[in-house]
Backbone bond lengths (Angstrom), bond angles and torsions (degrees), N, CA, C in turn:
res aa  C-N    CA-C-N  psi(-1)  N-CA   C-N-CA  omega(-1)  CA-C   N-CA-C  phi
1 X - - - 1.449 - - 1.523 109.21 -
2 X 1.565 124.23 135.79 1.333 124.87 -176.01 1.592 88.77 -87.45
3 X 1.996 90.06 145.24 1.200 102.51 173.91 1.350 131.94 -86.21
4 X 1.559 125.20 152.64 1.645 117.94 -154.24 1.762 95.95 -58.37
5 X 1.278 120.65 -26.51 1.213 97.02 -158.32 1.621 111.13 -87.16
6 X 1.303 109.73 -16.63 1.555 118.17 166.85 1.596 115.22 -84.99
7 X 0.871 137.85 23.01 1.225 153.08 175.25 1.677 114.86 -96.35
8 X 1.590 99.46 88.24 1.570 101.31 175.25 1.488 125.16 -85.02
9 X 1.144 114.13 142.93 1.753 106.41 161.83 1.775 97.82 -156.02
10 X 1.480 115.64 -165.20 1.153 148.48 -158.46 1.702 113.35 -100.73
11 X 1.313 102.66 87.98 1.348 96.53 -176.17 1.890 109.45 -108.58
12 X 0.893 127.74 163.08 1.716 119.44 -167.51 1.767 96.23 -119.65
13 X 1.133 117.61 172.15 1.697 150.66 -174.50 1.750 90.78 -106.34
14 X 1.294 132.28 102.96 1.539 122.60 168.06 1.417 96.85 -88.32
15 X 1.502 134.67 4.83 1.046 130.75 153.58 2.039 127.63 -84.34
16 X 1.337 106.54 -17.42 1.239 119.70 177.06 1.897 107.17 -115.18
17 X 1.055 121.92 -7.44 1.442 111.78 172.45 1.335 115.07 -92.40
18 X 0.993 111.13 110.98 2.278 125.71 163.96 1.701 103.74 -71.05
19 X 1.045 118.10 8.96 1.750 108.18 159.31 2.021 88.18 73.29
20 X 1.212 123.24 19.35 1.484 113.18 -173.66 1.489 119.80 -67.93
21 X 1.234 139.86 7.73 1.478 151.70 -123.36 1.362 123.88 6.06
22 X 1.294 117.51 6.46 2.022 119.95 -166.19 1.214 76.86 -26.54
23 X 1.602 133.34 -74.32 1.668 134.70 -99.00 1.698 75.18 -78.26
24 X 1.495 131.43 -43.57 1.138 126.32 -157.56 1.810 130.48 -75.31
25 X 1.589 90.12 -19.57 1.238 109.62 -161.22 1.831 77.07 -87.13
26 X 0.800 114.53 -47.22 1.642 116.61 -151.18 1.507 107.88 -79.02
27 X 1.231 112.26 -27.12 1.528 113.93 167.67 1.656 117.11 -73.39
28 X 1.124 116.38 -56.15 1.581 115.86 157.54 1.295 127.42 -46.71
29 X 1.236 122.10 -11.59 1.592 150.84 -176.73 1.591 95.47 -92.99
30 X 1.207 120.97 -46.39 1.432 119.40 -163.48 1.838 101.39 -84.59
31 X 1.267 82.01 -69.20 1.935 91.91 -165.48 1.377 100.74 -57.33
32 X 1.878 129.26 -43.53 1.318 122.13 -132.38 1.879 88.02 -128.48
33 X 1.066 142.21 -5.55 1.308 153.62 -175.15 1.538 102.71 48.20
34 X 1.114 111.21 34.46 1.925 128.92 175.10 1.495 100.70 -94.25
35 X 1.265 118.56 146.78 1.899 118.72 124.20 1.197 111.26 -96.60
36 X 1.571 108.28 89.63 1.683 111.40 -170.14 1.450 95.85 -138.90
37 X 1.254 138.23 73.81 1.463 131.90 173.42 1.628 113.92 -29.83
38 X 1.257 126.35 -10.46 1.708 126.61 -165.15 1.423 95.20 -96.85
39 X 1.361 124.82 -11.57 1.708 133.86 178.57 1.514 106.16 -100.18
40 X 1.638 131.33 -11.78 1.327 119.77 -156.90 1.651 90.50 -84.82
41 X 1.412 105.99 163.85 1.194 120.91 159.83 1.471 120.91 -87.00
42 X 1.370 122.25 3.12 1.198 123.66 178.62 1.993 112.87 -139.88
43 X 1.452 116.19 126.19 1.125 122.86 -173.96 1.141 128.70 -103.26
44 X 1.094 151.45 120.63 1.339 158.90 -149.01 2.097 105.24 -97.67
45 X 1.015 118.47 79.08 1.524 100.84 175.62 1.595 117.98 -85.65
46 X 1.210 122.64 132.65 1.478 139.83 157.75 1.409 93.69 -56.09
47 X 1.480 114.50 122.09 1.824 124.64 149.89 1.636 108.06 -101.90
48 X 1.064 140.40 -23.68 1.549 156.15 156.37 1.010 119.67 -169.19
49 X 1.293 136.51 173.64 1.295 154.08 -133.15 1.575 95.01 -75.61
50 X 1.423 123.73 -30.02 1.551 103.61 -160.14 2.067 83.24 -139.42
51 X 1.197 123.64 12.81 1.515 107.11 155.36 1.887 111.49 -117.03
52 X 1.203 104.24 142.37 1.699 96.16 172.90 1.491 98.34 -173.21
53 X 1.377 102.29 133.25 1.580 133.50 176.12 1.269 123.71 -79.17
54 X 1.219 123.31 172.49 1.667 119.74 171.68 1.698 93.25 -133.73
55 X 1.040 118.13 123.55 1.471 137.89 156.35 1.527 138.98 -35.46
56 X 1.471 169.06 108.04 0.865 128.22 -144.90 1.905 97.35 172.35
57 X 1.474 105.33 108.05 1.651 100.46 179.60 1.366 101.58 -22.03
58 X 1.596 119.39 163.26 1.192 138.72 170.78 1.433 121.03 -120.14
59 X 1.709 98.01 -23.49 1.552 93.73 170.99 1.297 99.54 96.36
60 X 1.261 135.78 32.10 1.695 123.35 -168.67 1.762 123.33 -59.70
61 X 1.136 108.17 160.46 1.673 100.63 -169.66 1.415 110.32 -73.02
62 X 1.785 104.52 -24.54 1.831 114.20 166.26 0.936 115.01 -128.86
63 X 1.082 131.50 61.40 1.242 147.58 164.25 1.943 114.05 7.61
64 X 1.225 118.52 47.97 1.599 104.51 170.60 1.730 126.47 -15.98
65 X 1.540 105.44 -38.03 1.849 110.00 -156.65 2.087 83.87 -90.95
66 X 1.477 132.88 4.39 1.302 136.48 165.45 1.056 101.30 -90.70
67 X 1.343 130.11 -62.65 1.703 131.67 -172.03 1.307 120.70 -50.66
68 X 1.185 105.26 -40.45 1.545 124.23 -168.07 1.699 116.04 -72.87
69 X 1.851 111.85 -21.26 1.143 102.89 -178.55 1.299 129.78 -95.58
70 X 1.068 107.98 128.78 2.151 107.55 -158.23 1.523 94.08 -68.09
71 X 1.316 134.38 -21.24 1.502 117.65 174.06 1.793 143.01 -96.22
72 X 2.064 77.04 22.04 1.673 80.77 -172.47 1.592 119.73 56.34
73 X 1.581 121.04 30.24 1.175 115.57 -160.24 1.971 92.91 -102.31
74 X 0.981 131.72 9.05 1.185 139.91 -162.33 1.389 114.49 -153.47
75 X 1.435 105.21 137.27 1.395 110.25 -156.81 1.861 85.71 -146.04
76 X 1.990 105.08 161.30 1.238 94.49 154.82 1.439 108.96 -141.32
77 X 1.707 121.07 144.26 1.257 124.43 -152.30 1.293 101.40 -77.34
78 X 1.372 107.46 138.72 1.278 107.96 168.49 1.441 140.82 -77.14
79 X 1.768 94.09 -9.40 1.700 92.65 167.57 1.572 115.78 -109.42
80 X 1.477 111.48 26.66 1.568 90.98 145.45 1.363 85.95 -160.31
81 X 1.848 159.39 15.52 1.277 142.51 177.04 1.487 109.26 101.28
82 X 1.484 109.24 -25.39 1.720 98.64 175.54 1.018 128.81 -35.47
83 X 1.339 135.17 143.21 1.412 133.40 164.17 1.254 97.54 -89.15
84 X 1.179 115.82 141.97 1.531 128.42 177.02 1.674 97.68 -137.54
85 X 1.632 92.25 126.84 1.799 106.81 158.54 1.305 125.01 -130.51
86 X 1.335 85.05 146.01 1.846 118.93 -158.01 1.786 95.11 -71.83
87 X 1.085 133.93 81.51 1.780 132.41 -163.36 1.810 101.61 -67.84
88 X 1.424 107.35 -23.12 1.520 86.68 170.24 1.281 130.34 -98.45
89 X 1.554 117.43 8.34 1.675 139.53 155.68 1.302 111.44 -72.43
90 X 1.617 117.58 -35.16 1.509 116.17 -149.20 1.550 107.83 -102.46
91 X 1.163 106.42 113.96 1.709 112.67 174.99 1.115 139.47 -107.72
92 X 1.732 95.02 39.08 1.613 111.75 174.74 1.321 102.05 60.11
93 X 1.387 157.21 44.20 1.393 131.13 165.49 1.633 120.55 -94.51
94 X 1.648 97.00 12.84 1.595 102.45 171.67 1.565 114.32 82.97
95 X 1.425 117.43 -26.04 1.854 105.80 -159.58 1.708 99.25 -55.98
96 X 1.359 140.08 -43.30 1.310 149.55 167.11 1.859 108.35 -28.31
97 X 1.373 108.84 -68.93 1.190 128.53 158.86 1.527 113.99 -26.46
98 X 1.242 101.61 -65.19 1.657 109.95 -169.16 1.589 114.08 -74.15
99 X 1.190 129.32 -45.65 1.549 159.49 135.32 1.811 96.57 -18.77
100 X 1.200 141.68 -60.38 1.320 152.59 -146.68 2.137 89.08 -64.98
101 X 1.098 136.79 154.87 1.409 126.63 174.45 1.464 90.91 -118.35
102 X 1.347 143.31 -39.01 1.488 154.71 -149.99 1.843 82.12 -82.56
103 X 1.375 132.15 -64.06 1.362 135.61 -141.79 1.539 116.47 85.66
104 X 1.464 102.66 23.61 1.050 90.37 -178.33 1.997 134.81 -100.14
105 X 1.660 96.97 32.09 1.115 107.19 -163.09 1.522 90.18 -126.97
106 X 1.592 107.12 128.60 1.669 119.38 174.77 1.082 135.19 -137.81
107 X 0.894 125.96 117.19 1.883 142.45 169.85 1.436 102.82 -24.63
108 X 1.588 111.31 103.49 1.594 107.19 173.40 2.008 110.54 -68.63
109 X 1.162 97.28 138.60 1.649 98.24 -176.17 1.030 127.72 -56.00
110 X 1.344 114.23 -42.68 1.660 128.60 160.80 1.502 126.06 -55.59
111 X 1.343 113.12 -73.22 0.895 140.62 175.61 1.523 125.10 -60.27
112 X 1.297 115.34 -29.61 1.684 125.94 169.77 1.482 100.91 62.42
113 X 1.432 122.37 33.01 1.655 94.70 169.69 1.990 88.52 -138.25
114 X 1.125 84.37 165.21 1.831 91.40 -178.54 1.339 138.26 -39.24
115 X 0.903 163.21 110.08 1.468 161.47 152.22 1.500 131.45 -48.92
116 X 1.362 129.93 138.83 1.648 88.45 167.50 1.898 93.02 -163.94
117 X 1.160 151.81 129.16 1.183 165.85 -146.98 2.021 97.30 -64.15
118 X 1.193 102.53 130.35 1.162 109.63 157.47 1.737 137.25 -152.52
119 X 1.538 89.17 67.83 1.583 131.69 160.65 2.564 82.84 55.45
120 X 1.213 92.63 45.59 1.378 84.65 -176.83 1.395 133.30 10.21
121 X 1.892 105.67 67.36 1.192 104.18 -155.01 1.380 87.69 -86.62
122 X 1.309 156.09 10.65 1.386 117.09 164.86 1.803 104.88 -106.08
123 X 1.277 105.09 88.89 1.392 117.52 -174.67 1.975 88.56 172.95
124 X 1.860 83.93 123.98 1.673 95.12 -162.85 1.466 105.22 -86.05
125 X 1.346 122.11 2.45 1.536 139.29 157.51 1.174 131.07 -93.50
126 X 1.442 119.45 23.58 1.229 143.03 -176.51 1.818 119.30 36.24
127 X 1.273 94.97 -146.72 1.902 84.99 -175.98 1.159 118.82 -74.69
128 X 1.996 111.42 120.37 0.979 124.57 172.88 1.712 124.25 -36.34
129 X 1.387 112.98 -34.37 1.429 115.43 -159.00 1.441 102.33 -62.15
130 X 1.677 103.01 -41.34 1.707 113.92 -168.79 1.147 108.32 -73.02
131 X 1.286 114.56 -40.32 1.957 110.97 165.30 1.171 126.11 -55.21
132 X 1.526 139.56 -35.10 0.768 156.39 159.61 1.685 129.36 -66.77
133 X 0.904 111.85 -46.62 2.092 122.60 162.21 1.298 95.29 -27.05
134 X 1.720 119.04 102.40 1.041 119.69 170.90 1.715 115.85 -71.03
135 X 1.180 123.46 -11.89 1.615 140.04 148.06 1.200 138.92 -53.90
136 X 1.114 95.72 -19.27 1.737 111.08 -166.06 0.994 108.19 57.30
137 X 1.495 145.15 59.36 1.384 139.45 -140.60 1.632 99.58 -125.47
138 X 1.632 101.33 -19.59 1.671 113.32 -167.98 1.375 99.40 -109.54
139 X 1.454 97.67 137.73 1.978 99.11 148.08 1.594 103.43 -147.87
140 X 1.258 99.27 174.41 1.498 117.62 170.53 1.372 113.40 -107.07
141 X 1.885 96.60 112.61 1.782 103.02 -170.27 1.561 94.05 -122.96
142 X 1.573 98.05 179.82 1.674 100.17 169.22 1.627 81.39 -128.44
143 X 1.537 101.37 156.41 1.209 126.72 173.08 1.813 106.29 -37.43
144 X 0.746 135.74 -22.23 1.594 122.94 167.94 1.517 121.07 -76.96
145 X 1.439 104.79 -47.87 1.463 102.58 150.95 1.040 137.48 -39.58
146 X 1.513 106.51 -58.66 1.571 102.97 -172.09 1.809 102.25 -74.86
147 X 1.340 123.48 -15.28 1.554 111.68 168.77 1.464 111.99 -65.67
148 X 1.265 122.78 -36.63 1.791 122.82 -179.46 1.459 111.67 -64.20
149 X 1.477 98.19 -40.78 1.664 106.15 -178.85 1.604 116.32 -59.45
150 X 1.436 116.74 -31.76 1.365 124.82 -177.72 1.175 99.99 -75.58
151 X 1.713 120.37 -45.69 1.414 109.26 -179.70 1.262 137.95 -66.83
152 X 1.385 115.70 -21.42 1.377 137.75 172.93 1.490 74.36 -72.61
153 X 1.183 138.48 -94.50 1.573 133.65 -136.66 1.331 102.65 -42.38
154 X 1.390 135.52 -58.28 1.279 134.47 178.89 1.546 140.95 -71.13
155 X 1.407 87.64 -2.63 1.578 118.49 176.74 1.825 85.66 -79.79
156 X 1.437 137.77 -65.56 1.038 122.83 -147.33 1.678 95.03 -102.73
157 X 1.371 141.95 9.43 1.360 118.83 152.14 1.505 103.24 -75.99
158 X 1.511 118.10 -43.97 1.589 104.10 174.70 1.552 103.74 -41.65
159 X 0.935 124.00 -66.33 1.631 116.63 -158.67 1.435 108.72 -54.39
160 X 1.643 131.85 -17.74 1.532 126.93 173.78 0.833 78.45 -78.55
161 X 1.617 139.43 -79.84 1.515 112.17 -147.95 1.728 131.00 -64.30
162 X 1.201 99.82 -3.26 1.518 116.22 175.28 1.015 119.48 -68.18
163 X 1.629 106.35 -37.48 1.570 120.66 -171.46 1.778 99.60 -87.03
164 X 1.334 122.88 -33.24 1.237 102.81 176.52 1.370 151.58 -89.44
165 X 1.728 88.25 21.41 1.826 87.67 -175.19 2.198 67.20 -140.53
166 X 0.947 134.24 14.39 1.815 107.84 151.83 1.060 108.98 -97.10
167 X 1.580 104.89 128.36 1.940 122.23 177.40 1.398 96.35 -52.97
168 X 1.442 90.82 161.60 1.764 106.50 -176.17 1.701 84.42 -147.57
169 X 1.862 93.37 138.84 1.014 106.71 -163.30 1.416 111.74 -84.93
């Protein structure tokens, strides 16, 4: 089993993403030779008009969207967290999908069987989406990162709000 802390994926800036789809257009561009966002492995959600995320397996340590599928059609590798699916087991019936907490697992349109991001490892420049984020809005962290990153982030809204209710002489 890969360990949580070596476990990379695609986490976004909801402070640096404009909801623009690059990450989406460009992943369907890569894997699927589409500009078809309904093929990308990565999804862009609107939360309101001026916050929005990009979507993106996480790699979980138990994978729920594995457990969940009655056909054993999904597996996750043990030397780096990929989910990998078996397309001639998998018959689209969604429980993976539904099971997934991120959303980051999707019914290819054509094809009707699951999808799911894997950090485009055959490309020696890793995931297109993050190269491409004309924002810089993407990187590739492992769960320890992205815990420091929150802490730094919340380390310095405390400090605005620190600064605005201590008198200044």
């Amino acid at each position: 089993m890969v360990k949580i802390h070596e476990r990379k994926f695609v986490s976004v800036d909801p402070d640096k993403c404009v909801g623009c789809q690059v990450c989406e257009y460009i992943c369907a561009w890569t894997k699927e030779k589409a500009f078809n966002p309904l093929k990308s492995r990565i999804r862009v959600v609107r939360l309101n008009p001026l916050v929005n995320v990009s979507l993106t397996c996480r790699r979980c340590e138990d994978p729920p969207c594995v457990a969940a599928c009655p056909r054993d059609a999904l597996k996750q590798s043990e030397e780096d967290g990929t989910i990998l699916v078996d397309e001639d087991k998998c018959n689209g019936c969604g429980w993976c999908i539904e099971a997934c907490d991120y959303g980051a697992i999707m019914l290819h349109p054509d094809r009707k069987v699951v999808f799911v991001c894997d950090l485009c490892k055959d490309k020696p420049d890793g995931p297109q989406c993050v190269k491409w984020c004309p924002e810089e809005a993407l990187d590739v962290v492992t769960p320890d990162v992205l815990a420091q990153k929150s802490r730094i982030s919340a380390t310095k809204k405390l400090l605005v709000e620190a600064m605005k209710v201590t008198p200044t002489s």
